[in-house]
N, C-alpha and C positions, 0 to 999 in steps of 0.2 A: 504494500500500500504506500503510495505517496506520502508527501508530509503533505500536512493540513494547513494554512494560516487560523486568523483568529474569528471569520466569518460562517464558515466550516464548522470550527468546535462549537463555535454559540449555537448554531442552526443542529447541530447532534445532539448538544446538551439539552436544549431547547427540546425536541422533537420527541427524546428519552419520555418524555413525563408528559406527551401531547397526546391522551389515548383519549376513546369515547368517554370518559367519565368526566374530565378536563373540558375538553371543546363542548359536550352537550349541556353542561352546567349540573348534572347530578352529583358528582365530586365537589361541586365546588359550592355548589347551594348547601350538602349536608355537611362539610368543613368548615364553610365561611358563612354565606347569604342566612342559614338560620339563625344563625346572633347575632342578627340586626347588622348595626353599627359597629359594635364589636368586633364581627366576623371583619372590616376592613384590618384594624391592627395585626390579628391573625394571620391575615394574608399576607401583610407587609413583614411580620415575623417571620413567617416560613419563606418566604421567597430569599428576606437575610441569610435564614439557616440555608438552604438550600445551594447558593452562592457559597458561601464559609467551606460548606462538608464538597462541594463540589471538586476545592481552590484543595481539599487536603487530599480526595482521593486519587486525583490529576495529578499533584506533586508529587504522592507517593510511588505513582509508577514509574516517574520519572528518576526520581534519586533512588530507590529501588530494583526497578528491572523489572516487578514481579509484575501479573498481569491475571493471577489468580486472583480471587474475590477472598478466598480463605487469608491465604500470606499477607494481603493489602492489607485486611483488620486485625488479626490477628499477631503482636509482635512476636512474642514467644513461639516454640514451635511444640504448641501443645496440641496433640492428633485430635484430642473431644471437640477440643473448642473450636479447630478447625474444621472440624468434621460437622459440627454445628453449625456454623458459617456454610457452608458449601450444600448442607441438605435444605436451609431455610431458605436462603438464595434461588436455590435450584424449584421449590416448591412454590414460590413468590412469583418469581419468572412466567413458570407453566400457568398461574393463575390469573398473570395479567395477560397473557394470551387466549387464555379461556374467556376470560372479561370482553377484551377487547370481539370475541369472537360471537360472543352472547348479544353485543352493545349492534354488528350488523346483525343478527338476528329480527333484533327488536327494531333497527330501521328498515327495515325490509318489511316487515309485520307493519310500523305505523306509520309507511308511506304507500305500501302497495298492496297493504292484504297479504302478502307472502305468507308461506307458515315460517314460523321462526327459523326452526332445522335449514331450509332451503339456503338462506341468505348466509347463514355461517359455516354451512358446508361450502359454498363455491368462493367462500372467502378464503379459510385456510387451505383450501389447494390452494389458490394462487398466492399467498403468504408463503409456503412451504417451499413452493417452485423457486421463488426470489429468495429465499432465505441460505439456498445453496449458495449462494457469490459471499457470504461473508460481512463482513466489516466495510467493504468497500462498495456493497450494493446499499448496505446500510444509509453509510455517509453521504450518498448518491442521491438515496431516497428523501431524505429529511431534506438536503439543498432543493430540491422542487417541491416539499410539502408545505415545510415549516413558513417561506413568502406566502405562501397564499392561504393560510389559517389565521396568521397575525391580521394579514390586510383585511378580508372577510369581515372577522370577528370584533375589527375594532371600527370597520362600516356600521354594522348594526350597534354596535355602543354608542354610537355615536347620534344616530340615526332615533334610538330608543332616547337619546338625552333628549334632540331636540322634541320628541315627539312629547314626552312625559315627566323631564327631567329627571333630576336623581333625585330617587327616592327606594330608601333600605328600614325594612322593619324596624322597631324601636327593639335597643340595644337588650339581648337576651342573655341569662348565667348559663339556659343550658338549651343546647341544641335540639334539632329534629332526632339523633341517634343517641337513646340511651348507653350506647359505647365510648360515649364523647362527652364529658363532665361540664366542660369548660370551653371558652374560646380559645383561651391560651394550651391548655390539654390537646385540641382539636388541630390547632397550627404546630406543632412539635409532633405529633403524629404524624401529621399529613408530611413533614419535611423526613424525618424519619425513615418511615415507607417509602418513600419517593426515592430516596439516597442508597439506601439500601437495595433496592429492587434496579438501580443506574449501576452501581460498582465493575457486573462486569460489561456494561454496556457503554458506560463513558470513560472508565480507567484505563483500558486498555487507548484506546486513542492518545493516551497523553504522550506517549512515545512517540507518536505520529507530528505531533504540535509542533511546528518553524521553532518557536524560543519561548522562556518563559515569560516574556512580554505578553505575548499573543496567548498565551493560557487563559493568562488571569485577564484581558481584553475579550476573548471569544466568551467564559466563561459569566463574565458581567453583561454581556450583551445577550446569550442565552436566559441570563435572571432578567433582565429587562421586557424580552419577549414573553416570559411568563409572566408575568407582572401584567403588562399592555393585554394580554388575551382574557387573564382573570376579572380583572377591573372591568373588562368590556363586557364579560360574558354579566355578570355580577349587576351589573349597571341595567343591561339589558333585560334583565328576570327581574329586577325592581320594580324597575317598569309596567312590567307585565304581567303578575303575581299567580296569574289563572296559571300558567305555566308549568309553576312547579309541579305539581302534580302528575304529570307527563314523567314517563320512564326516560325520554330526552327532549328534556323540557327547554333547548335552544331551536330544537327541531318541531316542536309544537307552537312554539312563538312567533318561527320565521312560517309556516305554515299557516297562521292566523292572519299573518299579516299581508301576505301575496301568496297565493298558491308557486308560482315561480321563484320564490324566497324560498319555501320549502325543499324545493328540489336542488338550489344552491346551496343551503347550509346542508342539505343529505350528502351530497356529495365533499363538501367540507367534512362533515362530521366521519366519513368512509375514508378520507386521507388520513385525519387523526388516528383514525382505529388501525389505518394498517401501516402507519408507521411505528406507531408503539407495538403492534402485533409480533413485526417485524424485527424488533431490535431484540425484543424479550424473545421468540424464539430463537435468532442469531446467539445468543449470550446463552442461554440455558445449553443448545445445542454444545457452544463453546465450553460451556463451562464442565459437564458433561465430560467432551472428546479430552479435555486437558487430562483428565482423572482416569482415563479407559484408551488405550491405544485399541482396545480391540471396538471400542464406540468408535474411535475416530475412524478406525478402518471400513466401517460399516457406517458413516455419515447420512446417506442416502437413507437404507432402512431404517434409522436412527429419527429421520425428521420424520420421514412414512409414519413412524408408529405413535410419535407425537401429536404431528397432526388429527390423529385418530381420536386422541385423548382429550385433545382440546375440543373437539367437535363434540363430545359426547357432553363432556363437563359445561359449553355453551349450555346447552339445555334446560342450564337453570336460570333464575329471571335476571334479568341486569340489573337492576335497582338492587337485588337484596343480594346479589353478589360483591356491590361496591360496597353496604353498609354496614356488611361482614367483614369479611375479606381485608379491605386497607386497614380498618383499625386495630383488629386485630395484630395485623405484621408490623402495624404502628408500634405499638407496645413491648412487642419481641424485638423487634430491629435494633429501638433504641440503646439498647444492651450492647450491641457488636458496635452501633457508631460511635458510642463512648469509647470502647476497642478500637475502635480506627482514629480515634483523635490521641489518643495514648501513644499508639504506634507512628501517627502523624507528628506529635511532639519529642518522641523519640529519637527519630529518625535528625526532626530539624536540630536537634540539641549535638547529634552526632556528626553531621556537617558542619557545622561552625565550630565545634572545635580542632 
């Protein structure tokens, strides 16, 4: 793989964490939008954290070499711990591709009557098919996704300001998921899961990065695109409140509002899903072949039978997969990225002198 500059990294970092739950406002209404006012700080918290832990597992690979997801967190070389890192990881991955695979599902189903099954079955074939080139189809895919999600998404922010202005429920303690205590609980989750579930899908790239200018430049401009998309989507469901209730509740909004809107943010929301589909398969696959030469030798069968898995695991609803699922891995994860800032302070302590 080539080297990257720092328009690249942002646009991969960026694209890592741009799945259906993200672009269609379900992630992001039951993290942020349901504590009001609140859910903004939240949001401006985690996009911090998510910059910060990005900035340490990026360096790590760099002054390191490793490119495993275990080794990056883990400094010591303790086989549990690592081996706990690498099963959670690997179960994270499979799950945000089952998410993202459930998420066409359900656009299929509430734009065209589809049955579910159909739309996320001819999804992950062709996720799986592209998921053979690597890292390099990855990086490929996000530079044409990642422009035309931001642009999209911050039309109708924009678009919903003039129409309604801004306007966010009054500020709430505790959210729509009894999972979720707090706003501040809700944003360290959400960055958490998010960081954790990227390790092997943006760490490995830091190798790839021109200099360490351009790390921490691509890296700030990937947290700004996530910032710019959330705020928009956010902005836009305020506006529009009947919304949330919708399994993809950007896609019922753009739908209310121009049948032709509808069909444009479907197809928005079908980028997002399979670039995140796509990176999470890439990296699990990766992470997987790192650990098993006899995987690696058999890559091909390897994604066949994945595939398989995800398709099946779609089947269950998207909404109660996102309201499960991330927080959950929220609360576990956060355990390994304290592990990774330890190893990340480590490490910098050991370079300087």
């Amino acid at each position: 793989m080539k080297k990257i500059g720092f328009g690249k990294l942002g646009l991969a970092f960026a694209g890592s964490f741009l799945g259906a739950g993200y672009v269609s406002g379900q992630e992001l209404w039951q993290f942020f939008g349901s504590f009001g006012k609140n859910g903004i700080a939240g949001l401006c918290a985690a996009i911090a954290l998510l910059f910060v832990m990005g900035v340490m597992m990026t360096r790590l690979n760099q002054l390191t070499g490793f490119a495993d997801a275990d080794k990056l967190v883990v400094y010591r070389d303790s086989a549990p711990l690592r081996a706990a890192v690498v099963a959670l990881e690997s179960v994270f991955l499979f799950g945000v591709a089952v998410i993202m695979s459930a998420g066409v599902g359900a656009l299929s189903n509430q734009l065209f009557g589809l049955p579910l099954w159909v739309g996320s079955l001819v999804f992950i074939i062709v996720v799986s098919a592209i998921s053979l080139a690597g890292l390099s189809g990855m990086v490929s895919a996000f530079s044409l996704t990642v422009p035309v999600l931001v642009g999209v998404t911050l039309l109708f922010g924009v678009l919903s300001l003039i129409k309604g202005g801004f306007s966010m429920p009054d500020s709430a303690s505790h959210g729509s998921n009894p999972l979720m205590s707090s706003w501040l609980i809700a944003a360290i989750s959400f960055a958490c899961y998010n960081v954790f579930g990227s390790i092997a899908i943006v760490a490995p790239l830091g190798g790839h990065v021109k200099s360490k200018s351009h790390t921490y430049f691509g890296l700030g401009l990937g947290a700004a695109l996530l910032f710019t998309i959330a705020v928009s989507v956010l902005i836009s469901m305020g506006a529009y409140p009947d919304a949330v209730s919708a399994e993809l509740p950007m896609l019922a909004l753009a739908s209310s509002l121009n049948e032709y809107l509808g069909y444009i943010y479907a197809l928005l929301l079908l980028l997002a899903m399979f670039g995140t589909a796509l990176s999470s398969l890439v990296a699990f696959t990766n992470l997987l072949c790192l650990k098993s030469k006899k995987l690696e030798a058999n890559r091909i069968a390897l994604v066949i039978g994945c595939a398989v898995l995800v398709f099946f695991g779609s089947l269950f609803g998207f909404g109660d997969l996102i309201g499960v699922i991330y927080p959950i891995f929220g609360y576990l994860s956060s355990v390994f990225i304290i592990l990774m800032a330890v190893h990340y302070y480590k490490v910098r302590k050991k370079v300087k002198a």
